[in-house]
N, C-alpha and C positions, 0 to 999 in steps of 0.2 A: 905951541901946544904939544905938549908929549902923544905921543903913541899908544894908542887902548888897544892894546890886545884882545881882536878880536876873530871869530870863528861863525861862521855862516853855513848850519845845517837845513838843509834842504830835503827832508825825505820825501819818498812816493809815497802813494796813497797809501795810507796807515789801515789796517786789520787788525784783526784778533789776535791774542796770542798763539805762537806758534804749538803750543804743547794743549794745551789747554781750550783754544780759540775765543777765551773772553773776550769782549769788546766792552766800551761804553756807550756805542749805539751802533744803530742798523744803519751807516749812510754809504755812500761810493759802490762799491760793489753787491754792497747787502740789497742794492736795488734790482738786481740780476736775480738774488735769489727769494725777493721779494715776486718775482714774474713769475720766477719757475713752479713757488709756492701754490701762486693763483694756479697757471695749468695744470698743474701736478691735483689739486682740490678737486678743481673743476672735471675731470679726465678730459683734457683738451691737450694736442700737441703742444708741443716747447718750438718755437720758432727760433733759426739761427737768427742776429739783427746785429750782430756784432761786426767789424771789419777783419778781416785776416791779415793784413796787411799791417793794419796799426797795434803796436805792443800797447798794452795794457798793466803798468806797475806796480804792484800791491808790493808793500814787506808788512811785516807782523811785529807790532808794537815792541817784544821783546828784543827783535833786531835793532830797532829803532835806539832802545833805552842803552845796549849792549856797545853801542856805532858813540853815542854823546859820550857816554862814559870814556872808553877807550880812546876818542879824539878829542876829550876834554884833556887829559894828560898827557897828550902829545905836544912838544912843544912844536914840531913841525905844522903841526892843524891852526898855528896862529894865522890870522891874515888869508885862510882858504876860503872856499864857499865849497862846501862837502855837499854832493847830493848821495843821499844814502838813499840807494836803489837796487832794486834786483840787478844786477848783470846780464841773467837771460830772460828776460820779462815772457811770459804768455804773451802771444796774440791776443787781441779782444775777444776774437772767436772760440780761441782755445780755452778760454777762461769759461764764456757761456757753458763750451761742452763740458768741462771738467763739472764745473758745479752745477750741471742738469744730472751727471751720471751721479754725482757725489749723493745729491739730495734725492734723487726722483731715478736712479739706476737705468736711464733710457739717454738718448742723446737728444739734439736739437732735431724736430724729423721732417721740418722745409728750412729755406733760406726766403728772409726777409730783406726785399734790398734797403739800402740805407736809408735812400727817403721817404721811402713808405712807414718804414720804424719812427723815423724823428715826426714826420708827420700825423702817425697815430698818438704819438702823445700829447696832440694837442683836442683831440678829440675826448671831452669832458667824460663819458663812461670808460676810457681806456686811463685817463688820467686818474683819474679816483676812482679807480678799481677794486670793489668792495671783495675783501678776504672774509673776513669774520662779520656777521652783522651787527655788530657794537663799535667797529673801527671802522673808520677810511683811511685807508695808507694814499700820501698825497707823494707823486712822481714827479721829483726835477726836470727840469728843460736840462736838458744834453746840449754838450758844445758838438752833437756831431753824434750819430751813432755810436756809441763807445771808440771814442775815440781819442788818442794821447798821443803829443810830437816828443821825440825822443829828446832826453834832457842831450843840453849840451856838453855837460863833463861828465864823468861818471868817475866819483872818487867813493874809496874804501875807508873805510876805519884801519886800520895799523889792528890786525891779526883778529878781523868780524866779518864772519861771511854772514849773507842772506841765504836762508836755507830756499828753495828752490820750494816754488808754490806746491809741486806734489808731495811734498813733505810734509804739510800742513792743511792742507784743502778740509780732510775729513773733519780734524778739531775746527773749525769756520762752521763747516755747514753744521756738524755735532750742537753746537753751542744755539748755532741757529734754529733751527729743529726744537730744542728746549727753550726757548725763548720767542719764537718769534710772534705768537698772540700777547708776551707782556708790554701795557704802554712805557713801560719806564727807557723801552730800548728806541723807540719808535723816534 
C-alpha cells in the first residue's frame, strides 16, 4: 500500500480571535469568565481555584487557521504530529487573574484550594448557577482544578508564532461582555 501523506495538528484550547476576540461559543476558558461574571453581578469576591503550578494553553483561533495553512505547504509537516500551542502558556492561575482584572478590573481576593473548588461544583446551586433569570449556565466537571499536563512535543508552523495571551486577553473578554446574556454562544 503506498504512503498518504499525512500531518497530524494538535492545537490547545481554541479561543477567540486574537484582534477581534470572536468566538463560536462560550466553552473551556469562557467558563472562568462565566464565574468572574456571576461575582462580578453579584458584588461577591473572585476566588483564586486555579493551580499555579499547572499551564493552562489557550491560542486564538486566527493562530490556529495561520499554523494549518503555513504547515499545509510544508512539505517537511508530512508524517509530523504538530501541536500548535502557546510556547509560554499562563499558569492556570495567571489566566484567572488576568481575566478577573480584564473583565471586573480587581484581582482574585482569596485562594480557593483545589479540592474544595472541584468539590463545589458538584453541589447543584454552585453547579447551576443562575446569572440572568431566563438562563441557567450549566458547569462541566473539571479533569482537576484547571488543570493541564504539558503537551509532549511542542512544534511550530514554519514562520507562525502564537501571539502571547496579553496580547489578546482584552478582545476575549471585549467580545465577551457583548455577548455573554446571547443563547446562541451559550
Amino acid at each position: 500500500m503506498e504512503r498518504i501523506p499525512v500531518t497530524i495538528y494538535r492545537p490547545a484550547i481554541v479561543v477567540g480571535d486574537s484582534h477581534s476576540g470572536e468566538t463560536q461559543k462560550f466553552d473551556g476558558p469562557y467558563y472562568v469568565l462565566r464565574a468572574i461574571a456571576r461575582a462580578h453581578g453579584l458584588r461577591l469576591p473572585m476566588a483564586q481555584f486555579a493551580a499555579e503550578a499547572a499551564s493552562f494553553n489557550v491560542v486564538p483561533v486566527d493562530f490556529v487557521v495561520r499554523a494549518l495553512v503555513a504547515a499545509g505547504s510544508d512539505p517537511a509537516s508530512v508524517g509530523e504530529t504538530l501541536h500548535l500551542v502557546d510556547p509560554e502558556p499562563l499558569s492556570a492561575a495567571k489566566l484567572v487573574v488576568r481575566l478577573d482584572e480584564e473583565y471586573a478590573a480587581r484581582s482574585p481576593a482569596f485562594r480557593l484550594p483545589p479540592r474544595l473548588a472541584a468539590r463545589s461544583l458538584r453541589i447543584p446551586p454552585v453547579r447551576h448557577g443562575r446569572r440572568h433569570p431566563s438562563r441557567v449556565d450549566r458547569v462541566p466537571e473539571l479533569p482537576g482544578p484547571l488543570r493541564r499536563a504539558p503537551c509532549s512535543r511542542r512544534a511550530r508552523a514554519p514562520g507562525v508564532r502564537c501571539p502571547p495571551f496579553e496580547d489578546y486577553v482584552g478582545p476575549l473578554v471585549r467580545f465577551f461582555r457583548a455577548h455573554e446574556d446571547d443563547p446562541a454562544y451559550v
